[in-house]
NULO-496234 format. One record per residue: residue in one letter; x, z, y of N, C-alpha, C, O in turn. Coordinates in steps of 0.02 Angstrom, whole numbers, plus 50000, padded with zeros to 5 digits. Each point is the difference from the previous one (the first is absolute). Last residue first. Example, Ala and Ser with C-alpha at 12.3 -4.5 7.8 and 13.67 -1.06 7.14 Angstrom:
<sites>
S506425035449888500425000350059499615003750055500255000850055 A499904998849659499555000050059500455000050060500525003349999 
</sites>
This chain:
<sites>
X512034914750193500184993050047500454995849954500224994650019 X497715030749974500644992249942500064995450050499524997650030 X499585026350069499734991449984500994997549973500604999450015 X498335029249981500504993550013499884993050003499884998349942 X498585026350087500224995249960500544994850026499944997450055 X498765017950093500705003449943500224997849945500455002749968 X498354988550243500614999249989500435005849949500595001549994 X497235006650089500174994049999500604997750027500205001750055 X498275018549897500424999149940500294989850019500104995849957 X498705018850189500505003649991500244997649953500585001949992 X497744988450076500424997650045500425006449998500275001450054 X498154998149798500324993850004500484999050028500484996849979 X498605026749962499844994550018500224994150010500435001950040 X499735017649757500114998050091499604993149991499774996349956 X499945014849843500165004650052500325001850044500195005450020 X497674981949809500704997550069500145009750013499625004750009 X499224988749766500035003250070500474996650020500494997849970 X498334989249848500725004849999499795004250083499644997050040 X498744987349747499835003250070500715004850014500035005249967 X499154971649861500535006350006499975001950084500134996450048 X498214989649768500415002650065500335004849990499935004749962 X499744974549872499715005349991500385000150083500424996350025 X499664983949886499435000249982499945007749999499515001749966 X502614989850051499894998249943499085003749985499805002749948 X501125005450284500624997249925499584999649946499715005049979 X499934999850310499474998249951500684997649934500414995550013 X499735024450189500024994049971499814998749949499905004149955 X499775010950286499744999049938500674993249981500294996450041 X499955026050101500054992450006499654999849902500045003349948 X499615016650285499914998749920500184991549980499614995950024 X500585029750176499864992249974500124998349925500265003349955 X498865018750193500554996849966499964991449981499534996449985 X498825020250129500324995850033500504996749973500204994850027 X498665027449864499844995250037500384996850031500505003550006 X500595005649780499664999750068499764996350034500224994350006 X501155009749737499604996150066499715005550037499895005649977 X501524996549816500255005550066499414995650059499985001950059 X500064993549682500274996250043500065003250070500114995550041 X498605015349820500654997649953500604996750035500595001349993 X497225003250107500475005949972500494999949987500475003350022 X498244979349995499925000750049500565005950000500554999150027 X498314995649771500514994450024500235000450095500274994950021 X498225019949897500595002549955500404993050001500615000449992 X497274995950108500445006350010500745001450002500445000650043 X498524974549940499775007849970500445005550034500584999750021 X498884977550136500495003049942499905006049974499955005050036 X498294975750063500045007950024500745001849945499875000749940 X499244972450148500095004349942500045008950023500075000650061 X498964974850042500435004650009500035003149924499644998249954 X499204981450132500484999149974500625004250026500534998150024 X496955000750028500544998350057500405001949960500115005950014 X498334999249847500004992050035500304998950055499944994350021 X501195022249804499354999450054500034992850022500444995850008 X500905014749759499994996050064499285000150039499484998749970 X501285021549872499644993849991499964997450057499715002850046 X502145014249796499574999350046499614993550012500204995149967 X501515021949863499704995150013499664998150063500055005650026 X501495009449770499755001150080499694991450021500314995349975 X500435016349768500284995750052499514999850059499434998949979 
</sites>
């Protein structure tokens, strides 16, 4: 399993082959979320203001 070690400016470097795996590139974006005490790191692959209003609001 692939790993890496937070810097004191609270960066990380993504392994390789997690990098690979996942088609990343420089500049790509990355949303973190925090569930039940572990992260989950997903690519964005748009930006906000392309993906807004594609959800419905409940009235």
């Amino acid at each position: 399993m692939p790993y890496s070690t937070l810097t004191g400016k609270g960066q990380i470097t993504i392994p390789k082959v997690v990098r690979d795996n996942l088609n990343l590139k420089t500049g790509d974006t990355l949303y973190f979320r925090l569930e039940k005490g572990e992260i989950k790191i997903i690519p964005v692959s748009k930006s906000i203001e392309d993906t807004y209003g594609l959800l419905a609001r409940n009235k």
